[in-house]
PyMOL Python script that loads the backbone (N, CA, C, O; Angstrom):
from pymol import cmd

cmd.read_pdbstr("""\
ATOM      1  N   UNK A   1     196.821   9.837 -49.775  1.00  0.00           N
ATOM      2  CA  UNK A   1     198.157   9.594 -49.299  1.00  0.00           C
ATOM      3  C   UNK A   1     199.123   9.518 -50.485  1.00  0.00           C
ATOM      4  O   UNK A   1     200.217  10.082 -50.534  1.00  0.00           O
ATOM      5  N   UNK A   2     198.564   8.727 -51.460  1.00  0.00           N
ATOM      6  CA  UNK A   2     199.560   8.873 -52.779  1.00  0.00           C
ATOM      7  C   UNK A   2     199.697  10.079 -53.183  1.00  0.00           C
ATOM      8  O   UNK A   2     200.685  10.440 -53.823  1.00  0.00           O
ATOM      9  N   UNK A   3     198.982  10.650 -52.948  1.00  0.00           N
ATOM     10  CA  UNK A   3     199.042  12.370 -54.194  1.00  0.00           C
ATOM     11  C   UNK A   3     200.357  12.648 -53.020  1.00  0.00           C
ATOM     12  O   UNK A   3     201.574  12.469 -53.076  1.00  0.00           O
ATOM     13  N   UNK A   4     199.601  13.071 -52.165  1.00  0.00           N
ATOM     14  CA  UNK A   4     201.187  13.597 -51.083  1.00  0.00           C
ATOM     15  C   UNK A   4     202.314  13.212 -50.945  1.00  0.00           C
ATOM     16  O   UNK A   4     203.126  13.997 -50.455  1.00  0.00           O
ATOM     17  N   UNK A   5     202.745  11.846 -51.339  1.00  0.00           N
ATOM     18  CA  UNK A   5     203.644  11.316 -51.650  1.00  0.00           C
ATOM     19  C   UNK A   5     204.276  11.157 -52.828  1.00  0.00           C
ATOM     20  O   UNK A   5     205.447  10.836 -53.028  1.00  0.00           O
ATOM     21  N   UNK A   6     203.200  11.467 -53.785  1.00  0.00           N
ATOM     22  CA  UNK A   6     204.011  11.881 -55.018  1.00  0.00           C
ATOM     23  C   UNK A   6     204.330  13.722 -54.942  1.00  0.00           C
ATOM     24  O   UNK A   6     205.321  14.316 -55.366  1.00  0.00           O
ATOM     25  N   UNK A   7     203.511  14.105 -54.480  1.00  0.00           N
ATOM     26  CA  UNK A   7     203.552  16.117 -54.113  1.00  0.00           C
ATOM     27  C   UNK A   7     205.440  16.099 -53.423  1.00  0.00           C
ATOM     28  O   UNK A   7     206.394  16.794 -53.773  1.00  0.00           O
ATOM     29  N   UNK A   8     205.391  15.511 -52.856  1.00  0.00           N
ATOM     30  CA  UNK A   8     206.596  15.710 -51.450  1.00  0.00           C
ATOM     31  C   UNK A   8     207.595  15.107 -52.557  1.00  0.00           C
ATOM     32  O   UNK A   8     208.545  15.857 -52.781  1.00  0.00           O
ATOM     33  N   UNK A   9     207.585  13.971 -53.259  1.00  0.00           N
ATOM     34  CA  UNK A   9     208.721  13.233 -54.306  1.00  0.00           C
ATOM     35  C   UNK A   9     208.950  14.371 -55.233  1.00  0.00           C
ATOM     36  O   UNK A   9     210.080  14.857 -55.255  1.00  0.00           O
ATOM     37  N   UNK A  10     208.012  14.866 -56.010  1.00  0.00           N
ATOM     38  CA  UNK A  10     208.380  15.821 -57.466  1.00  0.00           C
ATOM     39  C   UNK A  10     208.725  17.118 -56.566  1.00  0.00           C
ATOM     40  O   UNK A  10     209.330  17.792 -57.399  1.00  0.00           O
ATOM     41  N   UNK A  11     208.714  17.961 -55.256  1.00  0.00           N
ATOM     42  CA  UNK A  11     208.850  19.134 -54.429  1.00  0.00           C
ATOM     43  C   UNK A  11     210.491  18.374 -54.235  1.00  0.00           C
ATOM     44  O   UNK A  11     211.361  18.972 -54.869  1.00  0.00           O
ATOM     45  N   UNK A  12     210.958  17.186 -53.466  1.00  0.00           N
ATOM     46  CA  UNK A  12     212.182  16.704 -53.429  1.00  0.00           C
ATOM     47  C   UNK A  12     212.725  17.111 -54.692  1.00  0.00           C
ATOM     48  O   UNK A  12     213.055  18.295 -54.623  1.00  0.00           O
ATOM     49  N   UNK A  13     212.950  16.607 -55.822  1.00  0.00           N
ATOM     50  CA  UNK A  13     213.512  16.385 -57.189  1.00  0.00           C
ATOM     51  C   UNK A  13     213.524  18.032 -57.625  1.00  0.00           C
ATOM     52  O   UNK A  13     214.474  18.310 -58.356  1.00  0.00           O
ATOM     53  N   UNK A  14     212.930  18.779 -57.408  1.00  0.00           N
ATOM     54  CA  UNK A  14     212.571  20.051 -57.952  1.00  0.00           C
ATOM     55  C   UNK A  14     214.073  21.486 -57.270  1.00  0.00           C
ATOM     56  O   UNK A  14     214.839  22.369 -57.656  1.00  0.00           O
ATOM     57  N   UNK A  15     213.470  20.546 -55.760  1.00  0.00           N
ATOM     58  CA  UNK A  15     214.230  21.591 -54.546  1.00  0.00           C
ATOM     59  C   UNK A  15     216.189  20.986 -55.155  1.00  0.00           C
ATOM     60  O   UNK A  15     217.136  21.772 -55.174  1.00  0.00           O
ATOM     61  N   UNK A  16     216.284  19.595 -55.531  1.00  0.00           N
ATOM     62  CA  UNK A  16     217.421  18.781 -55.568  1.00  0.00           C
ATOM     63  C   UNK A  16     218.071  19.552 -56.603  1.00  0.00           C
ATOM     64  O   UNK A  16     219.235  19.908 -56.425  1.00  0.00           O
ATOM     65  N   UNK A  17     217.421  19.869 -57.725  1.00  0.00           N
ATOM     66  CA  UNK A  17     217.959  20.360 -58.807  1.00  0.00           C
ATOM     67  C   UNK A  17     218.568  21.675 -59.169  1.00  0.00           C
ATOM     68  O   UNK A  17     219.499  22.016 -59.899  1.00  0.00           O
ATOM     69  N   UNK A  18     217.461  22.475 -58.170  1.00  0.00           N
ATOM     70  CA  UNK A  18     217.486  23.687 -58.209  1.00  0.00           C
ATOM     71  C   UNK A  18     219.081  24.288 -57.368  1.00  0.00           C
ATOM     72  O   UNK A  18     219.890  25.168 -57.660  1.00  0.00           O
ATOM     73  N   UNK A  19     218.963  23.125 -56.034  1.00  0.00           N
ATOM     74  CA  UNK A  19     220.443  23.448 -55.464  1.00  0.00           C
ATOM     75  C   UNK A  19     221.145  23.151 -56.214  1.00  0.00           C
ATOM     76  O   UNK A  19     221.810  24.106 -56.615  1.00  0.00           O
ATOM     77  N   UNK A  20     221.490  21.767 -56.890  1.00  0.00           N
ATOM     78  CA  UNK A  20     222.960  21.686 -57.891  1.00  0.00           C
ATOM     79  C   UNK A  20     222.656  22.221 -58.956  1.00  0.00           C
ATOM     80  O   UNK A  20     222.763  21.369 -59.838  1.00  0.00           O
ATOM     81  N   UNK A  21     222.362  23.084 -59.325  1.00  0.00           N
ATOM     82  CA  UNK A  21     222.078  23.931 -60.378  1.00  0.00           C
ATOM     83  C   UNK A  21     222.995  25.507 -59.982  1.00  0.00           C
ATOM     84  O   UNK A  21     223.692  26.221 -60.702  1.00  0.00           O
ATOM     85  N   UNK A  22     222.597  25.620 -58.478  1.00  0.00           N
ATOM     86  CA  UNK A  22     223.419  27.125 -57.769  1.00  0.00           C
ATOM     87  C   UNK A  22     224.840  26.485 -57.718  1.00  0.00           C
ATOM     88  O   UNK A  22     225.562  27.240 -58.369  1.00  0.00           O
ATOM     89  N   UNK A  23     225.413  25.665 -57.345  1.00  0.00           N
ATOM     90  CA  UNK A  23     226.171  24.522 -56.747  1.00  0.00           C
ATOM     91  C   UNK A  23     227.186  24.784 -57.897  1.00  0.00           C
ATOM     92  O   UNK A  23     228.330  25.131 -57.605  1.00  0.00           O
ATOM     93  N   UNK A  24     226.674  24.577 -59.646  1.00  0.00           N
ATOM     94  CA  UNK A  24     226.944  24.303 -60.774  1.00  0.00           C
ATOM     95  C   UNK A  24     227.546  25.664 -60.981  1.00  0.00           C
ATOM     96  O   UNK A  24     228.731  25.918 -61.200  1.00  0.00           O
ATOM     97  N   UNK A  25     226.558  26.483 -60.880  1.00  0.00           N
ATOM     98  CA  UNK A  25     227.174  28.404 -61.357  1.00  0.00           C
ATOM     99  C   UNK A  25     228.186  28.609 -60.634  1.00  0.00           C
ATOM    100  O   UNK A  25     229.081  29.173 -61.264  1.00  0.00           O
ATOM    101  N   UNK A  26     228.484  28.343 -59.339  1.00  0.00           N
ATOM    102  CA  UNK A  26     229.425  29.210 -58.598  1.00  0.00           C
ATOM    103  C   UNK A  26     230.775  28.000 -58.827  1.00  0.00           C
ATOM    104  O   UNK A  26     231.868  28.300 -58.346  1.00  0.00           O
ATOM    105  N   UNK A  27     230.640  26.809 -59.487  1.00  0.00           N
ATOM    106  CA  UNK A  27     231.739  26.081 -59.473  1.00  0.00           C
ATOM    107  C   UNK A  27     232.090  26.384 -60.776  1.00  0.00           C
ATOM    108  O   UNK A  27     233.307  26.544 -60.866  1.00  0.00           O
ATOM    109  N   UNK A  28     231.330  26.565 -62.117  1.00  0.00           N
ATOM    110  CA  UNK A  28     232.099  27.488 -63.172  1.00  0.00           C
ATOM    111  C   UNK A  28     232.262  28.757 -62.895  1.00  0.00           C
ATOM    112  O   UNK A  28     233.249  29.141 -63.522  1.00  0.00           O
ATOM    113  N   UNK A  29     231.804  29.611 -62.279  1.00  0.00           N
ATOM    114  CA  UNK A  29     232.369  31.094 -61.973  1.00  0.00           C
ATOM    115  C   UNK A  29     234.043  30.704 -61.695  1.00  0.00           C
ATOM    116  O   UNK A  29     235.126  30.955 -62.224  1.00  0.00           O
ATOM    117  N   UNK A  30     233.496  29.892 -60.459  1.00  0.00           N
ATOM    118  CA  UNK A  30     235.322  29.607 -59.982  1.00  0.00           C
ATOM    119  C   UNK A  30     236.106  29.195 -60.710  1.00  0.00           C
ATOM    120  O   UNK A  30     237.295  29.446 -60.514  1.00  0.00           O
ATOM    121  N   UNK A  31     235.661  28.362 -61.879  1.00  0.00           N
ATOM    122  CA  UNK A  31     236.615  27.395 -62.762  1.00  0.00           C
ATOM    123  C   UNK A  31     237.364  28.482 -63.530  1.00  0.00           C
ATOM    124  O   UNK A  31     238.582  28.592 -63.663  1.00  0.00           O
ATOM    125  N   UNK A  32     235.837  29.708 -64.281  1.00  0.00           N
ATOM    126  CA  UNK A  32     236.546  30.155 -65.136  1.00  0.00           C
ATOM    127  C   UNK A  32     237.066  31.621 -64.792  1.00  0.00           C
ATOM    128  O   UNK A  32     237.055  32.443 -65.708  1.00  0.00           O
ATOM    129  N   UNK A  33     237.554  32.030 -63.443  1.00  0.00           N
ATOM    130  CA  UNK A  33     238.285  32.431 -62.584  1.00  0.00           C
ATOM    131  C   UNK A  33     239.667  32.021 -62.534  1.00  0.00           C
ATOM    132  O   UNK A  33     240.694  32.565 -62.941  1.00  0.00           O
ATOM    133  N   UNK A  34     239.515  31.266 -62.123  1.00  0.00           N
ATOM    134  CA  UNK A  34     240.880  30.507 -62.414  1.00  0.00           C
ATOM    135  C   UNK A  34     241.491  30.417 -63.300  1.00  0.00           C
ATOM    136  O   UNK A  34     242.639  30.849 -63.394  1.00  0.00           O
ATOM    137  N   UNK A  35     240.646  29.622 -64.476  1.00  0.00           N
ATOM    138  CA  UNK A  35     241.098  29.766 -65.818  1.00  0.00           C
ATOM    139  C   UNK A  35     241.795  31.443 -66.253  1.00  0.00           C
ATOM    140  O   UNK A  35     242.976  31.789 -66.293  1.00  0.00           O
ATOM    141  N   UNK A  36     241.135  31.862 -66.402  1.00  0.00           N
ATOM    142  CA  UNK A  36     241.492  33.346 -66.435  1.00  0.00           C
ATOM    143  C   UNK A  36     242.785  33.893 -65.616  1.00  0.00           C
ATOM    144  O   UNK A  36     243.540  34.688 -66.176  1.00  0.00           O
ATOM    145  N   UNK A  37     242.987  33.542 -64.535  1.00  0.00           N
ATOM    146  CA  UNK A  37     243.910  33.868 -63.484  1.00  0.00           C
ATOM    147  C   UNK A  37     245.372  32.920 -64.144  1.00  0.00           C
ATOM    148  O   UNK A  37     246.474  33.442 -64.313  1.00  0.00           O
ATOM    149  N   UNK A  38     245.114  31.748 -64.384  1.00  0.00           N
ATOM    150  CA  UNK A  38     246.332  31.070 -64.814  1.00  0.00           C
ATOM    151  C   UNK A  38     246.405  31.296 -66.578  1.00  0.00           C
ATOM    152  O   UNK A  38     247.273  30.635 -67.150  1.00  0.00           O
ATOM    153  N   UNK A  39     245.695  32.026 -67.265  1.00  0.00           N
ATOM    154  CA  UNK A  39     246.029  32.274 -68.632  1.00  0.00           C
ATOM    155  C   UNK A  39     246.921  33.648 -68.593  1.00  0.00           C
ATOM    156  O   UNK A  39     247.786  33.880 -69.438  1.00  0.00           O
ATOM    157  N   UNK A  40     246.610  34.524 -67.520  1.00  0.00           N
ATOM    158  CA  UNK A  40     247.217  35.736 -67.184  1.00  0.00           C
ATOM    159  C   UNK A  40     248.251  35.284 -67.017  1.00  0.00           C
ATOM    160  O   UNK A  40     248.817  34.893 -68.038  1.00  0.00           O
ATOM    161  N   UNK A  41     248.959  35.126 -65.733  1.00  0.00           N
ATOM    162  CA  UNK A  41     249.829  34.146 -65.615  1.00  0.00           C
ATOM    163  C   UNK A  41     250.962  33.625 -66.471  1.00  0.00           C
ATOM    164  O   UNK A  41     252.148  33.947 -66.533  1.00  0.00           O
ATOM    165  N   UNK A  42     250.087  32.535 -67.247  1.00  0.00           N
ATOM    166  CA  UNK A  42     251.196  32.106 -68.676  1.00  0.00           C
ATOM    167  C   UNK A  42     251.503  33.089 -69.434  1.00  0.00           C
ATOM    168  O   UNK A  42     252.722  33.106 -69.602  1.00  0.00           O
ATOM    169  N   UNK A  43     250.805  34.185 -70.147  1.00  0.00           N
ATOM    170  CA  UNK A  43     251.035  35.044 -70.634  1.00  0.00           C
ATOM    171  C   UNK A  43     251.913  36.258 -69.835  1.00  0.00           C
ATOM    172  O   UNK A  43     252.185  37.247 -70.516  1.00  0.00           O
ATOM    173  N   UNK A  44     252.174  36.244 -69.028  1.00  0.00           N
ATOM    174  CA  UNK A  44     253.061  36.699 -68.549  1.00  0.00           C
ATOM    175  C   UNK A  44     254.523  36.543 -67.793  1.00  0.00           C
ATOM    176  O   UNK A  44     255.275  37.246 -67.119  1.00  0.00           O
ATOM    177  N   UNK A  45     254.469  35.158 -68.325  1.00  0.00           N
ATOM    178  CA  UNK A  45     255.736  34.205 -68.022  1.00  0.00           C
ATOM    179  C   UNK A  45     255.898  33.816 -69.940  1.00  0.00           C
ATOM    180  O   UNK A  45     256.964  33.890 -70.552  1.00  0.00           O
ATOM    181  N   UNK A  46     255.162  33.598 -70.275  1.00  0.00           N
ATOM    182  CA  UNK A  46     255.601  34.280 -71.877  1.00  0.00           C
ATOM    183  C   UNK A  46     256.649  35.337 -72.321  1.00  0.00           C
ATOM    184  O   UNK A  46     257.816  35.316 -72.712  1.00  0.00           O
ATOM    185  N   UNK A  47     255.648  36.313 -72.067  1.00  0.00           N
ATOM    186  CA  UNK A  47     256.428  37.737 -72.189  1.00  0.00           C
ATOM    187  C   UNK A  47     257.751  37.353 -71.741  1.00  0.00           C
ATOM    188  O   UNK A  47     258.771  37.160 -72.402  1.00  0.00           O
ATOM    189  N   UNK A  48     257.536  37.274 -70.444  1.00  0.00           N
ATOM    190  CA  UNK A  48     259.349  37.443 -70.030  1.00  0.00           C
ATOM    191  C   UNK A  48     260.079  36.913 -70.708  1.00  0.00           C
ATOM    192  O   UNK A  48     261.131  37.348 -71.178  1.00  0.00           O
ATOM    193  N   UNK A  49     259.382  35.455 -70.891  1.00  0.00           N
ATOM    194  CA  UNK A  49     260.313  34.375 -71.552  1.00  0.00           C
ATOM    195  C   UNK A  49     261.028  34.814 -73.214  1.00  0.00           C
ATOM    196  O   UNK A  49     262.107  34.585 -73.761  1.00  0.00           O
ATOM    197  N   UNK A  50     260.022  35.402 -73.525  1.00  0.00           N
ATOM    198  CA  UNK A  50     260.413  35.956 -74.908  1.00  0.00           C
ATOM    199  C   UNK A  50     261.355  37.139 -74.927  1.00  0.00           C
ATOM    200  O   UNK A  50     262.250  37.254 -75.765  1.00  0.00           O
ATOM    201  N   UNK A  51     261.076  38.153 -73.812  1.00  0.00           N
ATOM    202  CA  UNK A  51     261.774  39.221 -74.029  1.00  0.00           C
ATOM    203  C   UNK A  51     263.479  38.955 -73.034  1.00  0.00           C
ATOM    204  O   UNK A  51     264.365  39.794 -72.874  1.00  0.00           O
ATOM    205  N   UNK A  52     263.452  37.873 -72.653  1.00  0.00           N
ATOM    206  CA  UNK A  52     264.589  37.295 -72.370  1.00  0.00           C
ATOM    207  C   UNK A  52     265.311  36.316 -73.336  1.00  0.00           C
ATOM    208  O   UNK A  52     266.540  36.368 -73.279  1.00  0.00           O
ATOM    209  N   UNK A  53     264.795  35.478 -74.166  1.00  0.00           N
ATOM    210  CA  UNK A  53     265.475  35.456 -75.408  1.00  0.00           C
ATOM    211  C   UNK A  53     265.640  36.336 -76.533  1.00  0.00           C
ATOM    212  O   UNK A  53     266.364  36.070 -77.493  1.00  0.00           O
ATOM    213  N   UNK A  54     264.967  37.379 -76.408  1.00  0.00           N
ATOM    214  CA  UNK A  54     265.155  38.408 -77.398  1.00  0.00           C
ATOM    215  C   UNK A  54     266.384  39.328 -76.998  1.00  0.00           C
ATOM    216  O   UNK A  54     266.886  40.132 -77.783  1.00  0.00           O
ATOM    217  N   UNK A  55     266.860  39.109 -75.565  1.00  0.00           N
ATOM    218  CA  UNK A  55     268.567  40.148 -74.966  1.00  0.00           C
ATOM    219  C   UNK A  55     269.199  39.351 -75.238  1.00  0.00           C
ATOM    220  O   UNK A  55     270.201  39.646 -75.889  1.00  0.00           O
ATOM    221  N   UNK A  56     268.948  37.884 -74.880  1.00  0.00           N
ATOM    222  CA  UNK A  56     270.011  37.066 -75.133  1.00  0.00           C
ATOM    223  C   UNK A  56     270.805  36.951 -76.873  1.00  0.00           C
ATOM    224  O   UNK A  56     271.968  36.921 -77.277  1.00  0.00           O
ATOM    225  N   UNK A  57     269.629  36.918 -77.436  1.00  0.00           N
ATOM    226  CA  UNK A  57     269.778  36.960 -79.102  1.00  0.00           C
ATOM    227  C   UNK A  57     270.559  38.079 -79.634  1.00  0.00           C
ATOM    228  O   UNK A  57     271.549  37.950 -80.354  1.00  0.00           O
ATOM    229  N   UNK A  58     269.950  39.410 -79.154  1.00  0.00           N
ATOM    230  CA  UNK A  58     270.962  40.288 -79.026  1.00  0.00           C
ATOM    231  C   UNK A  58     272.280  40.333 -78.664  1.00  0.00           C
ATOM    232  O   UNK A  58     273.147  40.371 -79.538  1.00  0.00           O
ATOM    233  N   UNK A  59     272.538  40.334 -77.573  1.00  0.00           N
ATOM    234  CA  UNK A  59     274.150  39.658 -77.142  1.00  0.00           C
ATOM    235  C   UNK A  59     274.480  38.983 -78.244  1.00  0.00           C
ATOM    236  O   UNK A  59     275.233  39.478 -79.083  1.00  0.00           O
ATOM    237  N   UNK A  60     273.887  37.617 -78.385  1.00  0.00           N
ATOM    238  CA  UNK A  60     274.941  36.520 -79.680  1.00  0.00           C
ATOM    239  C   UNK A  60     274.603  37.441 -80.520  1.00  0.00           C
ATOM    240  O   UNK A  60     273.871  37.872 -79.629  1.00  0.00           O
ATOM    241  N   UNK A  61     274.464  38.010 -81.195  1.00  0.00           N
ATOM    242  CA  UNK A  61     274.595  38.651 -82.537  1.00  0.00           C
ATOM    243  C   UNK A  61     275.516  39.568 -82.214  1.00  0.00           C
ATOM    244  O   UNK A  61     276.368  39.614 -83.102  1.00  0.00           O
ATOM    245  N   UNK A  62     275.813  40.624 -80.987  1.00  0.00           N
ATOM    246  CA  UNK A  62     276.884  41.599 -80.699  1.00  0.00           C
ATOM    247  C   UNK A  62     278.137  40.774 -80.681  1.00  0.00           C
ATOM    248  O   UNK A  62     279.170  41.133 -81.247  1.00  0.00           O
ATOM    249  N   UNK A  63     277.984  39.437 -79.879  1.00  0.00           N
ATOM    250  CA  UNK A  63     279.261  38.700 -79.919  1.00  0.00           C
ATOM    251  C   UNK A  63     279.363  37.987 -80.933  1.00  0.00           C
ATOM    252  O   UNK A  63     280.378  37.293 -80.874  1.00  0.00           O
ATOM    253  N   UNK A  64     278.589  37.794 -82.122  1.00  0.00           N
ATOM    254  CA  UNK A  64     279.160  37.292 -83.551  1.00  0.00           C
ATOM    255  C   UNK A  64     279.569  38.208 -83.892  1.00  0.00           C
ATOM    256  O   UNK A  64     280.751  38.158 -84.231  1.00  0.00           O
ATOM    257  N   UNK A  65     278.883  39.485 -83.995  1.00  0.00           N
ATOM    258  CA  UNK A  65     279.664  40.729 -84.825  1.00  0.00           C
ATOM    259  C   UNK A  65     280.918  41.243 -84.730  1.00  0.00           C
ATOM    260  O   UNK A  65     281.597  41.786 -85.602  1.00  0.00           O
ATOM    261  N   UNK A  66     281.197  40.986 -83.415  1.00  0.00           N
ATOM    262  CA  UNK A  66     282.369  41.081 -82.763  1.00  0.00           C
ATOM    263  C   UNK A  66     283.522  40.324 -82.924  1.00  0.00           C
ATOM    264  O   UNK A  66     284.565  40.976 -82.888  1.00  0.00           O
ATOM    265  N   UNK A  67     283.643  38.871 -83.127  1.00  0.00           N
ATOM    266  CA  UNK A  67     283.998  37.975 -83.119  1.00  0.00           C
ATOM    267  C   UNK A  67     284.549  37.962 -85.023  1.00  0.00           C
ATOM    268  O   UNK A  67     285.556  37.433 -85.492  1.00  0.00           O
ATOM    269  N   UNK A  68     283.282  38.868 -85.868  1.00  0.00           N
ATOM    270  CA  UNK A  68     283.598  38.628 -87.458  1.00  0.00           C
ATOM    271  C   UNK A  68     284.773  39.786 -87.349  1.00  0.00           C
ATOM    272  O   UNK A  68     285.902  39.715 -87.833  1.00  0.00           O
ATOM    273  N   UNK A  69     284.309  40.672 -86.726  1.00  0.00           N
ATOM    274  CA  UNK A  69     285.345  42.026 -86.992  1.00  0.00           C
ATOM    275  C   UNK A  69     286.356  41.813 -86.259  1.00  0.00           C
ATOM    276  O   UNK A  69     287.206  42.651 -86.562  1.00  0.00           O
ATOM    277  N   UNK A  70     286.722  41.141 -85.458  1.00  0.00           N
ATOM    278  CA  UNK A  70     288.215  40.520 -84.907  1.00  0.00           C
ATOM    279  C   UNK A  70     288.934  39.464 -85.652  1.00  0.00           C
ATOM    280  O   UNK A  70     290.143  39.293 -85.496  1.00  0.00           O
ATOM    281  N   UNK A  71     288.098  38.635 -86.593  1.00  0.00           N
ATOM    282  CA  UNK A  71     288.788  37.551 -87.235  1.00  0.00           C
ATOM    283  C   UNK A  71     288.914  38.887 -88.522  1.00  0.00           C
ATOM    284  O   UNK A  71     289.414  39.818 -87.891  1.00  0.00           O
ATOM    285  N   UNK A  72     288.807  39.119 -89.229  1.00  0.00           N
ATOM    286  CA  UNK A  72     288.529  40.549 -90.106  1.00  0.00           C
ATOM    287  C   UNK A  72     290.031  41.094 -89.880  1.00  0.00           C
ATOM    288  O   UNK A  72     290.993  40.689 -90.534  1.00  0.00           O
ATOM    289  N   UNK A  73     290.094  42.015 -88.920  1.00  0.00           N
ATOM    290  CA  UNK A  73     291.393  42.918 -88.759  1.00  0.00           C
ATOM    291  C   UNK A  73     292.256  41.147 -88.427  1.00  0.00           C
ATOM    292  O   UNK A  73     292.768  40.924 -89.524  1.00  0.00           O
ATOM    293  N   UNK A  74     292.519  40.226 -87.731  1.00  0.00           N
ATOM    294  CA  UNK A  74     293.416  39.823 -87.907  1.00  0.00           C
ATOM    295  C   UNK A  74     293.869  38.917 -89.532  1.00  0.00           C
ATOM    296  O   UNK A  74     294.888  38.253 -89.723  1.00  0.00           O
ATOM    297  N   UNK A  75     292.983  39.124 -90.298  1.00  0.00           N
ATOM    298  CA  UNK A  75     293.386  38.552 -91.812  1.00  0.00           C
ATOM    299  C   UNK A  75     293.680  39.771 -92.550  1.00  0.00           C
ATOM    300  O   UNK A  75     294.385  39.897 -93.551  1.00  0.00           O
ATOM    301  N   UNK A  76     292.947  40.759 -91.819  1.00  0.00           N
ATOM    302  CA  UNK A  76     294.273  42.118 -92.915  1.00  0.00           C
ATOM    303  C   UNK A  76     295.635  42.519 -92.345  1.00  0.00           C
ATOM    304  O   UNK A  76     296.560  42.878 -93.073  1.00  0.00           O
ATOM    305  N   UNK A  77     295.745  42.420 -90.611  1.00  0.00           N
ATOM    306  CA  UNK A  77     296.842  42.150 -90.528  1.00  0.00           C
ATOM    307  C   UNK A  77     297.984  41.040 -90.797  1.00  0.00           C
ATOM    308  O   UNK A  77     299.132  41.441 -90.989  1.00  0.00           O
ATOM    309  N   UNK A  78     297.842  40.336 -90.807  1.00  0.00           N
ATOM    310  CA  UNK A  78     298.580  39.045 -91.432  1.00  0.00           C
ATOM    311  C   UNK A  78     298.465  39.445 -92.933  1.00  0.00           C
ATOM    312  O   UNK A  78     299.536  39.200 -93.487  1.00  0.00           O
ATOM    313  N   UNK A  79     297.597  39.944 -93.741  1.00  0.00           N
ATOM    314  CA  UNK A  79     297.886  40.016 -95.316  1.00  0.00           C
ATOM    315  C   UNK A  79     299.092  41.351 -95.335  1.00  0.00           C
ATOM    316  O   UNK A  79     300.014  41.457 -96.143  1.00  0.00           O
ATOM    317  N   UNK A  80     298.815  42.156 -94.366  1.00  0.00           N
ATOM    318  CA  UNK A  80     299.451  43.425 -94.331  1.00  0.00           C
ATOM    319  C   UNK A  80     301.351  42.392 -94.282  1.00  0.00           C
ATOM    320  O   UNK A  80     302.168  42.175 -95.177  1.00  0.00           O
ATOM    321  N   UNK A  81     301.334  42.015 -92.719  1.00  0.00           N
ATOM    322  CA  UNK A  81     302.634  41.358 -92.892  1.00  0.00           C
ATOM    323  C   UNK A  81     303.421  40.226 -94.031  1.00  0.00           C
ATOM    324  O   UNK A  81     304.517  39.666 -94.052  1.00  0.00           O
ATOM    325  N   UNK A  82     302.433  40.242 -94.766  1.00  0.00           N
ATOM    326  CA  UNK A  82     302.746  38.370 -95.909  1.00  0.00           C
ATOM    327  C   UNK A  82     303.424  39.360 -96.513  1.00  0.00           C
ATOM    328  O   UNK A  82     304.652  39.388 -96.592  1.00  0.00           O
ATOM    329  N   UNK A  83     302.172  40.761 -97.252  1.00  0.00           N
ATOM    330  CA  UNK A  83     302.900  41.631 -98.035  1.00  0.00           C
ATOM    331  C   UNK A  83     304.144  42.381 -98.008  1.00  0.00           C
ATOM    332  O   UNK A  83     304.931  42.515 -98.945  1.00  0.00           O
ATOM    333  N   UNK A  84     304.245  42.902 -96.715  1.00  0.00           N
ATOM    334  CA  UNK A  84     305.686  43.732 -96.551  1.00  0.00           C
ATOM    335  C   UNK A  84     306.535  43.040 -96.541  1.00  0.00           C
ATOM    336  O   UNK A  84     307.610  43.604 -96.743  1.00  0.00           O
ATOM    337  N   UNK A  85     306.616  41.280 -96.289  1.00  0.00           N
ATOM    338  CA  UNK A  85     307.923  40.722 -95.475  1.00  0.00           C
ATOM    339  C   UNK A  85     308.289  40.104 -97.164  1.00  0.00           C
ATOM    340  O   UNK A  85     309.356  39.489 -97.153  1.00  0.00           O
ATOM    341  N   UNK A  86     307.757  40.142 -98.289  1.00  0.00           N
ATOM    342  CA  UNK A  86     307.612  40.159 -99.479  1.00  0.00           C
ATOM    343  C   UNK A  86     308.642  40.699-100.325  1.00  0.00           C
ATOM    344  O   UNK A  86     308.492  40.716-101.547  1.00  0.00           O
TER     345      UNK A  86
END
""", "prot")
cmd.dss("prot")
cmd.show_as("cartoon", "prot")
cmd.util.cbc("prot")
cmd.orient("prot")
């Protein structure tokens, strides 16, 4: 009676392990599924993010450039008028 009761205990523990062991694979498959799925994801809310401060950056630099070459012509015009009214 003991042997069978130890047979049926170590067959329990054996069968126990073996399921959370399958249990274990398919819950990291999924994890690193996911993982994968939300690294895609960030990296692609990256991108945007970058290539949307990279137009924006553009712009401010068109509107500094803009902004130098308008202050520019109005200090040669005003030097133009200091001079003639001279």
């Amino acid at each position: 009676m003991k042997k069978i009761f130890l047979s049926l205990a170590a067959l329990a523990l054996i069968a126990s392990t073996y399921s959370c062991r399958e249990t274990t694979e398919v819950k990291v498959d999924e994890t690193a599924e996911s993982v994968e799925m939300e690294s895609t994801d960030a990296m692609e809310r990256t991108d945007a993010a970058i290539d949307e401060a990279a137009d924006e950056t553009e712009e401010a630099l068109e509107d500094a450039g803009d902004a130098i070459e308008d202050a520019a012509d109005d200090v040669n015009r005003e030097v133009k008028e200091a001079t003639d009214g001279n």
